[in-house]
Residue frames as a rotation matrix with the C-alpha (Angstrom) as fourth column:
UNK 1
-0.882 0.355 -0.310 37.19
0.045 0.718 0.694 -9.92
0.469 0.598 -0.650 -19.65
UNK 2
-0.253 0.864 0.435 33.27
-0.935 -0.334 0.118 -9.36
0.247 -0.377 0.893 -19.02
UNK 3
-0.468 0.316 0.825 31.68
-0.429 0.735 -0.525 -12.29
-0.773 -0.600 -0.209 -16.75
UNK 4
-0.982 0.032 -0.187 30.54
-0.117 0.673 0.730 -14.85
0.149 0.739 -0.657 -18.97
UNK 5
-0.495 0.869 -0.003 26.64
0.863 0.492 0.113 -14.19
0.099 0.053 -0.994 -19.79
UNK 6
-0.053 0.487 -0.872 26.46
0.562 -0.708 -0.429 -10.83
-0.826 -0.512 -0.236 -18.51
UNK 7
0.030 0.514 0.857 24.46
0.999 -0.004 -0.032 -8.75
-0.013 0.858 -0.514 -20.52
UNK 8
-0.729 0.106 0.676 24.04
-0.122 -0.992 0.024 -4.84
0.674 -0.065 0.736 -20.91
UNK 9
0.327 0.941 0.088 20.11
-0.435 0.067 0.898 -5.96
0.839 -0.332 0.431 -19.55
UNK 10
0.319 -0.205 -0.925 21.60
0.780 0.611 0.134 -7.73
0.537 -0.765 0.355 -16.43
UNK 11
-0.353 -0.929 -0.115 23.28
0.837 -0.258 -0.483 -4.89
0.419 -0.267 0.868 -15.85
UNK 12
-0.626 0.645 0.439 20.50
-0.585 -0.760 0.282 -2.41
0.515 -0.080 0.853 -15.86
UNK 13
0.794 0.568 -0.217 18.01
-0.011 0.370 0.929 -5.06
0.608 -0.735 0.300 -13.94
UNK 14
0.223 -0.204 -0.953 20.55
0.974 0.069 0.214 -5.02
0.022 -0.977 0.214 -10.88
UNK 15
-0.865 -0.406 0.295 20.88
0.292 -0.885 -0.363 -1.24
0.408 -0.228 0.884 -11.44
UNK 16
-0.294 0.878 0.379 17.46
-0.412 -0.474 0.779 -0.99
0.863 0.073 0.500 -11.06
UNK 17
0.778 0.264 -0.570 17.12
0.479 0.339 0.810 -3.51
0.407 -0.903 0.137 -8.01
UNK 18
-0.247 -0.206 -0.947 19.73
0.931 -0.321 -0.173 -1.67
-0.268 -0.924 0.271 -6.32
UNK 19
-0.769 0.025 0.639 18.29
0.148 -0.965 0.216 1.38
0.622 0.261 0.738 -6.72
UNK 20
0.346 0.886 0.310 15.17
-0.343 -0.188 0.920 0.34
0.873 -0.425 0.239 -5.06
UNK 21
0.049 -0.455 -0.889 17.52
0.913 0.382 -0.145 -0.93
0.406 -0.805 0.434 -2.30
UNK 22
-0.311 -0.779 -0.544 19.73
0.929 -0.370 0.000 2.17
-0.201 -0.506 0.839 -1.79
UNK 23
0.165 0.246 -0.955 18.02
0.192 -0.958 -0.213 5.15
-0.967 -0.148 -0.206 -3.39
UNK 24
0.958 -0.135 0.251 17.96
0.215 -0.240 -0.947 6.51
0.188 0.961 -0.201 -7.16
UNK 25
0.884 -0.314 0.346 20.57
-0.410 -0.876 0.253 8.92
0.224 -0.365 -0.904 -5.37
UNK 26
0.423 -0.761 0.491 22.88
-0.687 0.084 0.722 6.58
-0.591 -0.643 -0.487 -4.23
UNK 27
0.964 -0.068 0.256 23.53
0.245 0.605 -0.758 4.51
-0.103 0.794 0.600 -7.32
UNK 28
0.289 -0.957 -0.002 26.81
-0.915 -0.276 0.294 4.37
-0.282 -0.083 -0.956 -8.01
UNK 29
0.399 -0.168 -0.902 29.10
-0.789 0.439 -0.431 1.65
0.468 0.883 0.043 -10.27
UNK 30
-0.529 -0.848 0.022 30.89
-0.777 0.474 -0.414 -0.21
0.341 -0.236 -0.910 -7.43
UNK 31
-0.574 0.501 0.648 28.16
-0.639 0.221 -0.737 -1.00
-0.512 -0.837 0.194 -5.56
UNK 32
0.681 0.339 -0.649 26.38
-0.731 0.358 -0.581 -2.30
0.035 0.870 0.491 -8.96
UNK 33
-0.161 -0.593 -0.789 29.72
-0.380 0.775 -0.505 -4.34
0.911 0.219 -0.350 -9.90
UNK 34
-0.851 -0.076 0.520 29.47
-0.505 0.389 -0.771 -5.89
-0.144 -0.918 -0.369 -5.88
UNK 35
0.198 0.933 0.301 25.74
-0.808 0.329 -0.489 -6.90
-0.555 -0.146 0.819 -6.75
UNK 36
0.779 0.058 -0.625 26.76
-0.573 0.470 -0.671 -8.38
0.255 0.881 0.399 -10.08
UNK 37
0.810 -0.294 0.507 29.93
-0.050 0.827 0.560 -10.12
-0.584 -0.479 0.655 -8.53
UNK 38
0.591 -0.359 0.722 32.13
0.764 -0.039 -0.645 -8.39
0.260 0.932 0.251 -11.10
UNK 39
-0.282 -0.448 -0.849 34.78
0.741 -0.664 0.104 -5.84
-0.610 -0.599 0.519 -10.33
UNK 40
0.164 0.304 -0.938 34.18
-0.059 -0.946 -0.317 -2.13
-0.985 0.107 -0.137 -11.44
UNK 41
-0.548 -0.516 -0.658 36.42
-0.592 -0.316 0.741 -1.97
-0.590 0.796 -0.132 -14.51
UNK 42
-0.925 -0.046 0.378 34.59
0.235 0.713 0.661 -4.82
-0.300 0.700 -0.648 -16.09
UNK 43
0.486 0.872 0.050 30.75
0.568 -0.273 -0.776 -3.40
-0.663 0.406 -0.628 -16.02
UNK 44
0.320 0.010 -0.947 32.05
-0.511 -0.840 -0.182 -1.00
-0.798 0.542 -0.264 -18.70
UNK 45
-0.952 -0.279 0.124 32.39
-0.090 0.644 0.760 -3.83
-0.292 0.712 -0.638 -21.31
UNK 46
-0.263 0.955 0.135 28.58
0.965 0.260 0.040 -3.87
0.003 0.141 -0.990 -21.16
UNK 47
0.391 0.911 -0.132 28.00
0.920 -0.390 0.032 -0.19
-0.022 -0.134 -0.991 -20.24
UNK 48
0.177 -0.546 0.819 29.25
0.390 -0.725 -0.568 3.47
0.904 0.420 0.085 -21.17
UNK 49
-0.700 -0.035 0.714 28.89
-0.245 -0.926 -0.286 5.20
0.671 -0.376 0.639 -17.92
UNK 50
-0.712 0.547 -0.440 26.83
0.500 -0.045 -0.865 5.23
-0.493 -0.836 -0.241 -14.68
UNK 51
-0.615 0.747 -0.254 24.55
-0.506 -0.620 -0.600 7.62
-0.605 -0.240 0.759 -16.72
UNK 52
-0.534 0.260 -0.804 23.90
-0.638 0.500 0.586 4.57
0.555 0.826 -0.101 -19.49
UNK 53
-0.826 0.231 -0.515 22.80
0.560 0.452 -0.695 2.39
0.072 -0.862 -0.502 -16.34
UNK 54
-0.812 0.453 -0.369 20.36
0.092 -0.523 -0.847 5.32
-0.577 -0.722 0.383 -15.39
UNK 55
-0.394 0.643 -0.657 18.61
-0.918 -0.235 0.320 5.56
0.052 0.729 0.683 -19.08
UNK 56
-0.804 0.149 -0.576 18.78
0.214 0.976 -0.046 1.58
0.555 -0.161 -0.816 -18.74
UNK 57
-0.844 0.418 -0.337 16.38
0.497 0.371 -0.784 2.05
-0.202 -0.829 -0.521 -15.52
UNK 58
-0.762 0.085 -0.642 14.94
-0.261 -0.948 0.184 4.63
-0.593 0.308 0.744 -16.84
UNK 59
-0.588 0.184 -0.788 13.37
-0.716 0.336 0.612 2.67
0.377 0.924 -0.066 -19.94
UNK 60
-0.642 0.513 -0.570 12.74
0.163 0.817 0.552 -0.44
0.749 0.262 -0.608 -18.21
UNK 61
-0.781 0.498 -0.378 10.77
0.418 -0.035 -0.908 1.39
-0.465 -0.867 -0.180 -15.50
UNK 62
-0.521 0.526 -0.672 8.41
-0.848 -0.404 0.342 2.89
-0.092 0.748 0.657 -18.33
UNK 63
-0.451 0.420 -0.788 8.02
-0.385 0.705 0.596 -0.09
0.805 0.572 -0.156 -19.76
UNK 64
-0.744 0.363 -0.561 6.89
0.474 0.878 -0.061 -2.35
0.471 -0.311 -0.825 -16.69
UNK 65
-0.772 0.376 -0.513 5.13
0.107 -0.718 -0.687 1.05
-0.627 -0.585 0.514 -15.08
UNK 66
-0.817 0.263 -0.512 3.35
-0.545 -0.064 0.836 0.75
0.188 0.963 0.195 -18.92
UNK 67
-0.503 0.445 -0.741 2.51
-0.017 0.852 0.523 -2.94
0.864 0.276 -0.421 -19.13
UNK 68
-0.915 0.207 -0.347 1.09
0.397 0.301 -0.867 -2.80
-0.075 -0.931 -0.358 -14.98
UNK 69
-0.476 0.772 -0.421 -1.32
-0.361 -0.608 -0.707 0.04
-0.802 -0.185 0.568 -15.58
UNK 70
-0.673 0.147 -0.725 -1.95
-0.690 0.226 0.687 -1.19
0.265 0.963 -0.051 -19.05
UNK 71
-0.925 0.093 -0.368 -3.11
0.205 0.938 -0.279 -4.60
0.320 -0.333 -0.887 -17.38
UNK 72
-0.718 0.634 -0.287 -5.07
0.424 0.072 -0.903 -3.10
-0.552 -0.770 -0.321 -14.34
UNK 73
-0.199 0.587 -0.785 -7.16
-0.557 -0.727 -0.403 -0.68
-0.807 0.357 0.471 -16.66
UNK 74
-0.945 0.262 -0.193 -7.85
-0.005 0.582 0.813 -3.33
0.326 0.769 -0.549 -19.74
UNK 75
-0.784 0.621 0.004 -11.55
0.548 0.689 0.474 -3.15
0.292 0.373 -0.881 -20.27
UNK 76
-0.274 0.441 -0.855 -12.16
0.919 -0.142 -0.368 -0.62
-0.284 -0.886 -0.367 -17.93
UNK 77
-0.562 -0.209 0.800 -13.39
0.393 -0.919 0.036 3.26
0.728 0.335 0.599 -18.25
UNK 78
0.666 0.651 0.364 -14.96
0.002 -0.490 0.872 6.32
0.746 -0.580 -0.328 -16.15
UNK 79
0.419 -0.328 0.847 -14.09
-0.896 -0.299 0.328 6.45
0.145 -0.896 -0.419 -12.23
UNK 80
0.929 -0.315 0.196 -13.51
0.275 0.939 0.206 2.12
-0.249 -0.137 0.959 -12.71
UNK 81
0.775 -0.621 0.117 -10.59
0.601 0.667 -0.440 2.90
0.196 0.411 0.890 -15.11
UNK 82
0.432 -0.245 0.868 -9.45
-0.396 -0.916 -0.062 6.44
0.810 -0.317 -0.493 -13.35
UNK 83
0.732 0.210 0.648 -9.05
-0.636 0.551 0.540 3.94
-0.244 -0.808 0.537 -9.97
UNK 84
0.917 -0.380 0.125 -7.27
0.385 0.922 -0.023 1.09
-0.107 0.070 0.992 -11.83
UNK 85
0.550 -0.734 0.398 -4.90
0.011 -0.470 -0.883 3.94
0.835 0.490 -0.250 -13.32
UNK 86
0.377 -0.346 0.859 -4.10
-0.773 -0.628 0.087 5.37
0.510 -0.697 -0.504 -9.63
UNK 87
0.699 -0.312 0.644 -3.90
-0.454 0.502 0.736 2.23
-0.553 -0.807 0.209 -7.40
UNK 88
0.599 -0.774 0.204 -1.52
0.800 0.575 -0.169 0.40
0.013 0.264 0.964 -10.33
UNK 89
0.579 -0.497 0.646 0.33
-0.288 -0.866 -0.409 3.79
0.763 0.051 -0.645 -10.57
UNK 90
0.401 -0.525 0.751 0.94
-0.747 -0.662 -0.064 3.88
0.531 -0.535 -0.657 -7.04
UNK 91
0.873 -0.176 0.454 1.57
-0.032 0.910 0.414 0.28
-0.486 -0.377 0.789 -6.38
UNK 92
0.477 -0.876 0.066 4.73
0.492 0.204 -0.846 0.31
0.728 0.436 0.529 -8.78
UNK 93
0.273 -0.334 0.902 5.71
-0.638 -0.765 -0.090 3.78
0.720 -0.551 -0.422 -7.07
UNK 94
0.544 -0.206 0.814 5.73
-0.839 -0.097 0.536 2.16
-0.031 -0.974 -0.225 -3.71
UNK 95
0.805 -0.310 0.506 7.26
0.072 0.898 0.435 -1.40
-0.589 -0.313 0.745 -5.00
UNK 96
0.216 -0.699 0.681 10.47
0.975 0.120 -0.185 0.35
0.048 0.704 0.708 -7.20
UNK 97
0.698 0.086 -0.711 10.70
0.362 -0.899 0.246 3.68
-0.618 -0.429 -0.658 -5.65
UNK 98
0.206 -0.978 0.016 14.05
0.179 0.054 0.982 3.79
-0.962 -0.199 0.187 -7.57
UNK 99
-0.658 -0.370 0.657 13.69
0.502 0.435 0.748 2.94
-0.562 0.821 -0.101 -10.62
UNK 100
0.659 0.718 -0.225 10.73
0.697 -0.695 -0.176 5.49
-0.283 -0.041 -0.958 -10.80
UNK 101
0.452 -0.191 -0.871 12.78
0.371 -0.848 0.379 7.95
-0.811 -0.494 -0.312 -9.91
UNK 102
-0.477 -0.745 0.467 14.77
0.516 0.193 0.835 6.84
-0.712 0.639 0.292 -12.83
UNK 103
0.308 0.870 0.385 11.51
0.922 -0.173 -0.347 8.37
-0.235 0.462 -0.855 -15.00
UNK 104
0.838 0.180 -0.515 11.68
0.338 -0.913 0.230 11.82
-0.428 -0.366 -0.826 -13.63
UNK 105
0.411 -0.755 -0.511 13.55
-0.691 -0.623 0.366 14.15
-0.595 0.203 -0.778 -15.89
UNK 106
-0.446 -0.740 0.504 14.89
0.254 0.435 0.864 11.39
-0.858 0.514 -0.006 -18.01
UNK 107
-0.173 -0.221 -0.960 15.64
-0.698 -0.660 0.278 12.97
-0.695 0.718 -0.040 -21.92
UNK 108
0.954 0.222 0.203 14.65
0.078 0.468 -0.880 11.90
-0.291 0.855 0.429 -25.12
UNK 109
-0.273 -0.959 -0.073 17.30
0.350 -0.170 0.921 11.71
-0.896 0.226 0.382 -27.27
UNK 110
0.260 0.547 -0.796 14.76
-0.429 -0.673 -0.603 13.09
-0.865 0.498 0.060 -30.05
UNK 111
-0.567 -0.226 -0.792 14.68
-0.813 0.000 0.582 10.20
-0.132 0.974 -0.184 -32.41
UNK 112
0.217 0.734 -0.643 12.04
-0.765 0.537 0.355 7.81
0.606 0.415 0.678 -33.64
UNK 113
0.253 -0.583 -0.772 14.17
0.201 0.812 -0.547 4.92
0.947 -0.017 0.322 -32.18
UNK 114
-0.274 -0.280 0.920 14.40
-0.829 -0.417 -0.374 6.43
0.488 -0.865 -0.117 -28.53
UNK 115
-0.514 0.361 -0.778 13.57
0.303 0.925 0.228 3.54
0.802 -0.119 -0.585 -26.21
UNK 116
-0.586 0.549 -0.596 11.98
0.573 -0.240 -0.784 5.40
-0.573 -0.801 -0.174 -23.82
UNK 117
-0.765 0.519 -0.382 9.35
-0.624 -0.745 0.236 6.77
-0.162 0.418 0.894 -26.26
UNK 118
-0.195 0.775 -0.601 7.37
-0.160 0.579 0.799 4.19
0.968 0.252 0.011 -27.03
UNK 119
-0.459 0.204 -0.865 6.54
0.860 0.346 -0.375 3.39
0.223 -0.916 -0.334 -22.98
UNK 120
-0.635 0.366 -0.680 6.00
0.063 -0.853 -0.518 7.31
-0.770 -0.372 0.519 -22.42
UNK 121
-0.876 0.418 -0.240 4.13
-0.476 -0.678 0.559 7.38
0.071 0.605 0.793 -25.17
UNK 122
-0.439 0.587 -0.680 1.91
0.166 0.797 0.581 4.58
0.883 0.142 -0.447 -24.23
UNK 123
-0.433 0.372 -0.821 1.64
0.901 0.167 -0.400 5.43
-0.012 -0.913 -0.408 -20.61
UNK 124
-0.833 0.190 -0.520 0.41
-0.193 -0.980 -0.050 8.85
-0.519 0.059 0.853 -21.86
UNK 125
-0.597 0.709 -0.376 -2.12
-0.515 0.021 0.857 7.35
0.616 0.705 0.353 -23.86
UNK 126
-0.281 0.381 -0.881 -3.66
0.652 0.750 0.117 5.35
0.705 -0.541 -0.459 -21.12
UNK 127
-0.824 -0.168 -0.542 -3.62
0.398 -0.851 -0.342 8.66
-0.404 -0.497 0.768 -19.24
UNK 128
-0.831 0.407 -0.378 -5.61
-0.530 -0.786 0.318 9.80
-0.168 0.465 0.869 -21.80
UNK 129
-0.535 0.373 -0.758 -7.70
0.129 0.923 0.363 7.14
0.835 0.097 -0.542 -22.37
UNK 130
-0.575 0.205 -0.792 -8.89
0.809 -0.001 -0.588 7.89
-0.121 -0.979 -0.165 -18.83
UNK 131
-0.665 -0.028 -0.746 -9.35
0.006 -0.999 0.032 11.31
-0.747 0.017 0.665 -19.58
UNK 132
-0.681 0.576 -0.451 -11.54
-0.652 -0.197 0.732 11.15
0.333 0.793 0.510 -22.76
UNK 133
-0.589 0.630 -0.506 -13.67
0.778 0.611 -0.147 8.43
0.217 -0.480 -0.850 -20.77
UNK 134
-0.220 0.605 -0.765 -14.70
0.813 -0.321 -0.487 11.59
-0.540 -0.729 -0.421 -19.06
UNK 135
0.198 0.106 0.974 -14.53
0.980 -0.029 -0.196 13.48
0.007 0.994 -0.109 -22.13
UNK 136
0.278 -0.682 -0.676 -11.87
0.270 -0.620 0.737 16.14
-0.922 -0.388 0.012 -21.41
UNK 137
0.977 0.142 -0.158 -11.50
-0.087 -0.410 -0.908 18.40
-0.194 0.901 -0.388 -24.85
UNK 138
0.582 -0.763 0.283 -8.51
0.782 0.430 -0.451 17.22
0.223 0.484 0.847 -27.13
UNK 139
0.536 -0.263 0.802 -7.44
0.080 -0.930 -0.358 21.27
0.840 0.257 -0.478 -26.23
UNK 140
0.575 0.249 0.780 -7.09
-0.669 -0.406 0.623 20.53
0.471 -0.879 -0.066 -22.55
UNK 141
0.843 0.082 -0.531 -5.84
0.153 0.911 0.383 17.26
0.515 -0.404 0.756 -22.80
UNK 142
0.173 -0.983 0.064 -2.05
0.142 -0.040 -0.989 18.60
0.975 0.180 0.133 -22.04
UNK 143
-0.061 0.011 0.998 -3.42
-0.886 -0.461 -0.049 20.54
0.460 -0.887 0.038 -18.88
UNK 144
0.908 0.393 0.142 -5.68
-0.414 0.795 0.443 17.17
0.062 -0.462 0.885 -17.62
UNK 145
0.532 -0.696 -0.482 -2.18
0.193 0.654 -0.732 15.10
0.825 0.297 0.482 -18.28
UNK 146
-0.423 -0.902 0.092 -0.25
0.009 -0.106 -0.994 16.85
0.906 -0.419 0.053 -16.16
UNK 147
-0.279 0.144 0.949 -2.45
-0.923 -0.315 -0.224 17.44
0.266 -0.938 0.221 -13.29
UNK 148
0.981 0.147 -0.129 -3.37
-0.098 0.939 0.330 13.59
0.169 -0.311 0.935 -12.93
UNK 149
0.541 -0.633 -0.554 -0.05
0.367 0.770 -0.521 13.43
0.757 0.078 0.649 -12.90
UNK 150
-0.369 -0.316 0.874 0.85
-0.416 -0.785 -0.459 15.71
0.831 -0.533 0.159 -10.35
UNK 151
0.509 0.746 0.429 -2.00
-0.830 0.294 0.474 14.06
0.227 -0.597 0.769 -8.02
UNK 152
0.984 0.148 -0.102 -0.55
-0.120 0.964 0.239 10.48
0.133 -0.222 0.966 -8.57
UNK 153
0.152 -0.977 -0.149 3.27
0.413 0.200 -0.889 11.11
0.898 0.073 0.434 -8.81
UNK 154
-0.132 -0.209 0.969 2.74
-0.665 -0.706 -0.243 13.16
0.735 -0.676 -0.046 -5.54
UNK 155
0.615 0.203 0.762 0.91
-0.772 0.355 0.528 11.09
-0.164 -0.913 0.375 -3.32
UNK 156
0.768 -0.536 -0.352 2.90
0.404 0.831 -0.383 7.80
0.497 0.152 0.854 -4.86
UNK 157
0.122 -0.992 0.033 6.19
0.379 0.016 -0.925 9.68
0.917 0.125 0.378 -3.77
UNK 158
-0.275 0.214 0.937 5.18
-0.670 -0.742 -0.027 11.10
0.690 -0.635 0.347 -0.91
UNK 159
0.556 0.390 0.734 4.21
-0.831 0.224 0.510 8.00
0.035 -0.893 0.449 0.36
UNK 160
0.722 -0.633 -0.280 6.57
0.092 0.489 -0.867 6.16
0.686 0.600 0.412 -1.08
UNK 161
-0.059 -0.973 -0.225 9.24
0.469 0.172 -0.866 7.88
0.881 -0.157 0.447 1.13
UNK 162
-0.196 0.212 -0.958 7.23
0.931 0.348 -0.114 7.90
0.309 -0.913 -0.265 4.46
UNK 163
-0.749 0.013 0.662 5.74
0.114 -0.982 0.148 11.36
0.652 0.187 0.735 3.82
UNK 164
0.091 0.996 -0.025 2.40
-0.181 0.041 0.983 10.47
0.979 -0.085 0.184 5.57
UNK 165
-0.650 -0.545 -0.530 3.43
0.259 0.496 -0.829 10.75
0.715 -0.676 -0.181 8.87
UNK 166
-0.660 0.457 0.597 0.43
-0.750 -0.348 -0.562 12.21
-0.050 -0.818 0.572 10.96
UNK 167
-0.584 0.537 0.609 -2.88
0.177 0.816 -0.550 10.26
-0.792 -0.213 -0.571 11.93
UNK 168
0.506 0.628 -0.591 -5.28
-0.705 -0.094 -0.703 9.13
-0.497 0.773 0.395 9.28
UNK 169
-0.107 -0.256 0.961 -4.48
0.545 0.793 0.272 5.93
-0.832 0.553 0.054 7.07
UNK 170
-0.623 -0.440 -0.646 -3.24
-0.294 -0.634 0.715 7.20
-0.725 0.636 0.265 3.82
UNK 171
-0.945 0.244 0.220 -5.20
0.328 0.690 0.645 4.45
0.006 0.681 -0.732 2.10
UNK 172
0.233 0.963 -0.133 -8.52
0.939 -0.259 -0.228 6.47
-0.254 -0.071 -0.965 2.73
UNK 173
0.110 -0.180 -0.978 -6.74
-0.382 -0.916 0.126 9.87
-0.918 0.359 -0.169 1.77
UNK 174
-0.936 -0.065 0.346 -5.66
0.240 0.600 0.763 7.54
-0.257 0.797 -0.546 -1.52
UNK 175
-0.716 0.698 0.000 -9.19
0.634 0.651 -0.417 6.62
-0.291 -0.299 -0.909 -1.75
UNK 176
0.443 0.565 -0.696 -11.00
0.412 -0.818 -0.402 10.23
-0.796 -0.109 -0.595 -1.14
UNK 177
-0.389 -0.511 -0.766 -8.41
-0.401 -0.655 0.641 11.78
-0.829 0.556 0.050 -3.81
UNK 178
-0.801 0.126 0.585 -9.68
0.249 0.959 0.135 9.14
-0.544 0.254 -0.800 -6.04
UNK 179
-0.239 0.967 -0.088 -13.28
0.967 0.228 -0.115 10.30
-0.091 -0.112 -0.990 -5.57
UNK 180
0.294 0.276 -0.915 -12.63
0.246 -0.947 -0.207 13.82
-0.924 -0.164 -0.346 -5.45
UNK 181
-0.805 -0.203 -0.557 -10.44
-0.543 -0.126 0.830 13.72
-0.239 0.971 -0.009 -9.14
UNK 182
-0.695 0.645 0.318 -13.58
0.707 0.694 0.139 11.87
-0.131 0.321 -0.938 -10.20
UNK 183
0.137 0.964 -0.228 -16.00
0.772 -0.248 -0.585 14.24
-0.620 -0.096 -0.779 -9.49
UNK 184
0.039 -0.464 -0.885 -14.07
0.140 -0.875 0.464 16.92
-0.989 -0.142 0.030 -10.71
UNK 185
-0.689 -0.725 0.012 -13.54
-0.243 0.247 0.938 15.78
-0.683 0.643 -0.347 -13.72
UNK 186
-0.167 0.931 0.325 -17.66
0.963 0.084 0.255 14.78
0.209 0.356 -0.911 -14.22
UNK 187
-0.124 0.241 -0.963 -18.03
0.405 -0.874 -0.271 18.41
-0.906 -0.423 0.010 -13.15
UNK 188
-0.485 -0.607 -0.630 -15.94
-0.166 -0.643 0.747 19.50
-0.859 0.467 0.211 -15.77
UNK 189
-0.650 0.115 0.751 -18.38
0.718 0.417 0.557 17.76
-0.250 0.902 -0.354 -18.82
């Protein structure tokens, strides 16, 4: 008998908060049913499978990774809304390390109805959005996409999991990368 209230969504929001606890990596169903106060056998009244949990995190890290940058970058454009992109980027990154991870590599299932299309497709348009600010040719836009992302999903993870160990404050390497994908990018017009 499933715990009275518990939801499929409960179930994914404490996969996702332990994940940022324990690691993407170390997820795992018992530990989940221990958060939730439920014994193993019963999370599977709500969920198929440890990998249904992962699309779960998966989704709702899009979405809030969506609606954050979405926020910080409302109104903005140029190096203002390039900035708002990176520091909300890497603020999720460093407060949900997990549930990121959940992102990386997660599959469409290649139908209209995917829930994790609409978020990727929004946070790709806000991407862009950035990008055509600086007026980056509709031909290129695939290349520009990926290298911002490369830049921000690096340093976010990288510092995320205590990559920045020599001297220098990361927040001024942050900062300078910032300024240096700016210029680059006015070069490029």
């Amino acid at each position: 008998m499933p715990r009275a209230g518990l939801t499929k969504a409960d179930v994914v929001r404490a996969g996702a908060e332990l994940a940022d606890d324990v690691g993407y990596g170390n997820l795992a169903m018992a530990p989940l049913a221990d958060k939730l106060g439920v014994r193993t056998p019963s999370l599977y009244k709500h969920v198929a499978n440890l990998a249904d949990v992962q699309r779960g995190i998966a989704v709702l890290a899009l979405t809030e990774l969506d609606r954050q940058i979405r926020d910080a970058m409302h109104g903005l454009s140029g190096a203002d809304a390039l900035a708002a992109f990176a520091c909300a980027f890497r603020a999720y990154v460093m407060a949900h390390p997990g549930r990121y991870t959940a992102t990386i590599g997660a599959e469409f299932i290649g139908t209209d109805d995917d829930p994790l299309l609409e978020p990727s497709v929004r946070l790709l348009d806000s991407m862009a959005a950035v990008l055509r600010g600086y007026h980056i040719p509709e031909a290129e836009m695939d290349h520009a996409l990926r290298a911002l992302r490369c830049a921000f999903h690096g340093f976010a993870s990288l510092q995320a999991s205590g990559g920045f160990q020599w001297t220098g404050d990361p927040e001024v390497s942050f900062e300078w990368m910032i300024d240096f994908i700016d210029r680059g990018l006015r070069a490029g017009r």
